[in-house]
C-alpha positions as CSV (number, residue, x, y, z in Angstrom):
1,X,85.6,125.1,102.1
2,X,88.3,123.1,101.9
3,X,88.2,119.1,102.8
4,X,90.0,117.5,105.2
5,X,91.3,114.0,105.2
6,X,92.3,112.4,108.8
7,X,93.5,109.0,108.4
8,X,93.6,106.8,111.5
9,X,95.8,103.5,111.5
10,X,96.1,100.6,113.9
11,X,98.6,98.0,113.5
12,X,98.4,95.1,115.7
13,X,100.5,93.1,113.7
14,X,103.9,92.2,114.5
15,X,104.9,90.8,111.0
16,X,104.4,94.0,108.8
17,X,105.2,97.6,109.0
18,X,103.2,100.7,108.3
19,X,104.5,103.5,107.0
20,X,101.9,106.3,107.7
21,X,102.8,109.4,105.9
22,X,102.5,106.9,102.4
23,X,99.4,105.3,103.9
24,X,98.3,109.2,104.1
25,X,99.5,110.2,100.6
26,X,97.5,106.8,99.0
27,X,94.0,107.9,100.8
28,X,94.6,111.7,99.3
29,X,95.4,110.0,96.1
30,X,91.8,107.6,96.8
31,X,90.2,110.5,97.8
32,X,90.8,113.0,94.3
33,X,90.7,110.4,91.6
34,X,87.3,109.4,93.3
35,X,86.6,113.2,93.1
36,X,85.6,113.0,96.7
37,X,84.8,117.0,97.5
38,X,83.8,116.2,101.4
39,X,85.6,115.6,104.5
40,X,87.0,112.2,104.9
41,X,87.6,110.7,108.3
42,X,89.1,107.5,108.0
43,X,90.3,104.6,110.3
44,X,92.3,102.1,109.0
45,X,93.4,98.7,111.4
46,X,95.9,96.1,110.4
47,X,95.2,92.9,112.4
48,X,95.3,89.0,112.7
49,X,93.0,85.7,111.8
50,X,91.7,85.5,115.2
51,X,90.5,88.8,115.5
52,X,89.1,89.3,112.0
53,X,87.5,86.0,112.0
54,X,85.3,87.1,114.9
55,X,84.3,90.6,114.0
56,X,83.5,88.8,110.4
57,X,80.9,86.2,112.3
58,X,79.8,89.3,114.6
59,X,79.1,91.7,111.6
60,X,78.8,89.4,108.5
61,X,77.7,85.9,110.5
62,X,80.3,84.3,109.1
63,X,82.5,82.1,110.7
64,X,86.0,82.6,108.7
65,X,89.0,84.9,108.7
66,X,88.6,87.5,105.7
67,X,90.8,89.6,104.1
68,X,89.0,92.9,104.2
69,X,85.8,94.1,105.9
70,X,84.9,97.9,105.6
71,X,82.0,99.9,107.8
72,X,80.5,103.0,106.8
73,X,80.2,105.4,110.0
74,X,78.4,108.0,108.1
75,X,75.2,107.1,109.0
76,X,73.4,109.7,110.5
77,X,76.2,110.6,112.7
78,X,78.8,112.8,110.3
79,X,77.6,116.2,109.2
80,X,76.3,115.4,104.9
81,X,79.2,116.7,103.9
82,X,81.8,114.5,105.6
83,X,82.4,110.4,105.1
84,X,83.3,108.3,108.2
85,X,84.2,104.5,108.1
86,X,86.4,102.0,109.1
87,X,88.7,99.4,106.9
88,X,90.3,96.7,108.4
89,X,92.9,94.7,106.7
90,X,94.0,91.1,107.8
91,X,97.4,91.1,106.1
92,X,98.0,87.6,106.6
93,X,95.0,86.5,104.9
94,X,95.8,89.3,101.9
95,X,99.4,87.7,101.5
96,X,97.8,84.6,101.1
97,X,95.3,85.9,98.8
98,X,97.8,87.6,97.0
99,X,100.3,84.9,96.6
100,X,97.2,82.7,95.2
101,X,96.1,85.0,92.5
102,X,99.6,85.7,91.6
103,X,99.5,89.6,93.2
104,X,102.3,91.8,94.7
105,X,101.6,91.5,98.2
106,X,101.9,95.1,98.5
107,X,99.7,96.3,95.5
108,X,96.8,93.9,96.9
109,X,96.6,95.5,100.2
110,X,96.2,98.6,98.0
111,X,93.6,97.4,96.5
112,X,91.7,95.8,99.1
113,X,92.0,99.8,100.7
114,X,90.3,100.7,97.5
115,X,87.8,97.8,97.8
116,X,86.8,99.0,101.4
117,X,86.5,102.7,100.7
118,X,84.4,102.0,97.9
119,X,81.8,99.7,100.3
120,X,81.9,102.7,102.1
121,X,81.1,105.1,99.8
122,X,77.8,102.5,98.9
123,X,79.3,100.4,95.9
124,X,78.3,96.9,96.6
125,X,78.9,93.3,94.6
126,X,76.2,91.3,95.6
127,X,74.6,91.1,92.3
128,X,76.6,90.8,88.4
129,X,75.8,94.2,87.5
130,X,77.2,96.3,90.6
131,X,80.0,93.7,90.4
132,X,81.2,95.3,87.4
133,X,80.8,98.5,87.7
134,X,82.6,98.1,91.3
135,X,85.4,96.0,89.6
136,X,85.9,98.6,87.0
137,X,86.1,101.7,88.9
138,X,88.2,99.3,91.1
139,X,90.5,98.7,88.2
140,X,90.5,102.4,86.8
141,X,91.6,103.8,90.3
142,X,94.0,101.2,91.4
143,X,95.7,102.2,87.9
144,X,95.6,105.8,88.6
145,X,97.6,105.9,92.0
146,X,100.9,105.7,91.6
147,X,102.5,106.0,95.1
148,X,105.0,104.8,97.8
149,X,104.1,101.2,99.1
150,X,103.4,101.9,102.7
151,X,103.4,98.1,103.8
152,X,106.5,95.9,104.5
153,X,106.7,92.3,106.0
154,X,109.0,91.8,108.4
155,X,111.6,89.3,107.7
156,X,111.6,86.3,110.0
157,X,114.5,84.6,111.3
């Protein structure tokens, strides 16, 4: 059987542009170098402080915008051979983020995709060990794809 990859995006941002079929191209990309042989069913929402900040004090309890926060829908819902979750991206906070850890804005929000498909696929950071092995497949993947950037910032006025 062959998978299937459907990729949802929101963008409730006015300040930066998605460009879906590259969005698309970079979770196939995710999807084979992680050798991922099931059926992926992704959502992927671009939105602001306000609204990240409370669904990271609803989920996380705590009380601060974030850059990324991922949710694996898999959970006895999804047949065992499919993975289901959610990503959502404040790109405000990531071009802060970026800017501060001298990053290309659009190369972080790449990685912080990578970052949240990997919570969902069960990596985790909480302790030194999975840390590293988290940041080094990280790393190794964000290497690997080589695509189109599928985010732009608006210029203001």
């Amino acid at each position: 059987m062959e998978k299937k990859i459907k990729v949802s995006i929101v963008n409730e941002t006015k300040r930066y542009t998605i460009v879906k079929k590259n969005l698309e191209g970079f979770i196939e990309g995710l999807t084979k170098f992680l050798k991922i042989n099931k059926n992926v069913e992704l959502s992927i929402a671009f939105i602001g402080t306000k609204t990240i900040t409370k669904i990271n004090k609803k989920f996380r309890n705590v009380d601060k915008a974030t850059d990324v926060i991922s949710f694996n829908l898999s959970k006895n819902k999804s047949p065992p051979d499919s993975i289901e979750g959610e990503i959502i991206i404040c790109p405000l906070i990531a071009e802060k983020e970026a800017k501060k850890n001298l990053n290309n804005f659009p190369d972080y929000i790449e990685f912080l995709i990578i970052h949240g498909f990997l919570h969902i696929l069960g990596y985790n950071h909480d302790i030194e060990k999975d840390r590293a092995k988290m940041e080094s497949l990280e790393e190794k993947t964000f290497k690997s794809l080589k695509v189109k950037s599928f985010i732009t910032k608006e210029v203001l006025k």
